[in-house]
C-alpha positions in Angstrom: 23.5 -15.2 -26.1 20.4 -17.2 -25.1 18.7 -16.0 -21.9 17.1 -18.4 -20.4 14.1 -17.4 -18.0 14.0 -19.1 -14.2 12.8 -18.5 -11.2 15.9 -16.5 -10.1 15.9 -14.4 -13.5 12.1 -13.5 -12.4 13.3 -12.7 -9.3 15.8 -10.6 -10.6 13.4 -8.8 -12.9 11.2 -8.0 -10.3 13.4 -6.0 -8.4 14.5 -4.1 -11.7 10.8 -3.1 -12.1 10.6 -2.2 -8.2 14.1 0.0 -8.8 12.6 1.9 -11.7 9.0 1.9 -10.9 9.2 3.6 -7.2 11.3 6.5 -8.0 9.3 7.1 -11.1 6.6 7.0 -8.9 7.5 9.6 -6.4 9.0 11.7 -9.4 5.8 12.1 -11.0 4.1 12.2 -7.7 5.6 15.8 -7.2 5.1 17.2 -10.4 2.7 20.0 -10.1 2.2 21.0 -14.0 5.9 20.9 -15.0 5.6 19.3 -18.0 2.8 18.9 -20.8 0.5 15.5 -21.1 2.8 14.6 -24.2 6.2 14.3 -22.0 4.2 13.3 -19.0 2.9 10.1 -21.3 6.4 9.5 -23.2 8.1 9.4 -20.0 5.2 7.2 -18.7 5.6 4.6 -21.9 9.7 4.7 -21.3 9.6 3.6 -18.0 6.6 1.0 -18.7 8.6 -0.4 -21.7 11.8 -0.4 -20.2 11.0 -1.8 -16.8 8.1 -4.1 -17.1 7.3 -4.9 -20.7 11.3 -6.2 -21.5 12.0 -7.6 -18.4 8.7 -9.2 -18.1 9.1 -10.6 -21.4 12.8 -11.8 -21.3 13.1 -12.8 -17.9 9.6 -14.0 -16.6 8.0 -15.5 -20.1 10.5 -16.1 -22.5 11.6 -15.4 -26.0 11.0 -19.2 -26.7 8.3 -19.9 -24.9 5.5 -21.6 -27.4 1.9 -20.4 -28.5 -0.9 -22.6 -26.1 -4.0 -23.7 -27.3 -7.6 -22.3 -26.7 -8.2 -25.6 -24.3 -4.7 -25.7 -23.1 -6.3 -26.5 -19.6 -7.3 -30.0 -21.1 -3.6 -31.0 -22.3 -1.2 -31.9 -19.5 2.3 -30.9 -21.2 0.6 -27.4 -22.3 -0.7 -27.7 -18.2 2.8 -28.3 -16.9 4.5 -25.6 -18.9 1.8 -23.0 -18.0 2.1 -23.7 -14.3 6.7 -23.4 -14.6 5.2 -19.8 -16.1 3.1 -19.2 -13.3 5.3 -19.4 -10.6 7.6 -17.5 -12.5 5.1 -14.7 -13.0 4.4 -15.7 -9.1 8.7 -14.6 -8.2 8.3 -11.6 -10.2 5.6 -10.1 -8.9 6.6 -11.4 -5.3 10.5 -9.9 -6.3 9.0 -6.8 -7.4 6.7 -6.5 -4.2 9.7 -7.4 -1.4 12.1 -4.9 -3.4 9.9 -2.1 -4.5 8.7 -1.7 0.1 12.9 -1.9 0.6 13.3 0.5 -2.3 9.9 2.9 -0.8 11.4 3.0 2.4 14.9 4.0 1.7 13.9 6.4 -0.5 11.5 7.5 2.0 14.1 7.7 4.7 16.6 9.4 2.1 14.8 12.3 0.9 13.2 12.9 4.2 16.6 14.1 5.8 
């Protein structure tokens, strides 16, 4: 199956990162010495990996998405295709921003009760 990265798939990916990265966040937040630096990093790496390295790659980038040039800024194809990857990196980052304060807050609101 080819994925094919859009705006929506950034989108998407965004909130995945937001889903994963806030709880992480307020797990490791409240750890007061519970766990060694070695599980503390893996644990760190996992969620890194799994939530922004993948998703960013597959869904923002793209698996097919070809090598630009030192003076790419010169060429207008290389141009074009840098700025369909800049508003997708734009929808990601945007996704993961709306989600993650939706995510904070009901978590927030959740675990507060």
């Amino acid at each position: 199956m080819q994925i094919v990265p859009s705006q929506r798939t950034a989108t998407y990916a965004g909130a995945w990162s937001a889903l994963g990265a806030v709880p992480w966040d307020q797990w490791i937040s409240h750890q007061k010495g519970g766990h060694d630096v070695l599980t503390t990093n893996l644990i760190s790496l996992s969620v890194f990996v799994v939530f922004l390295i993948v998703p960013g790659f597959l869904f923002v980038i793209g698996a097919n998405t070809g090598v630009y040039s030192r003076f790419w800024f010169l060429d207008p194809e290389q141009r074009a295709a840098y700025w369909v990857i800049s508003k997708r990196i734009f929808c990601w980052l945007a996704g993961a921003a709306v989600f993650g304060a939706i995510w904070s807050l009901t978590l927030w609101v959740l675990l507060r009760a």
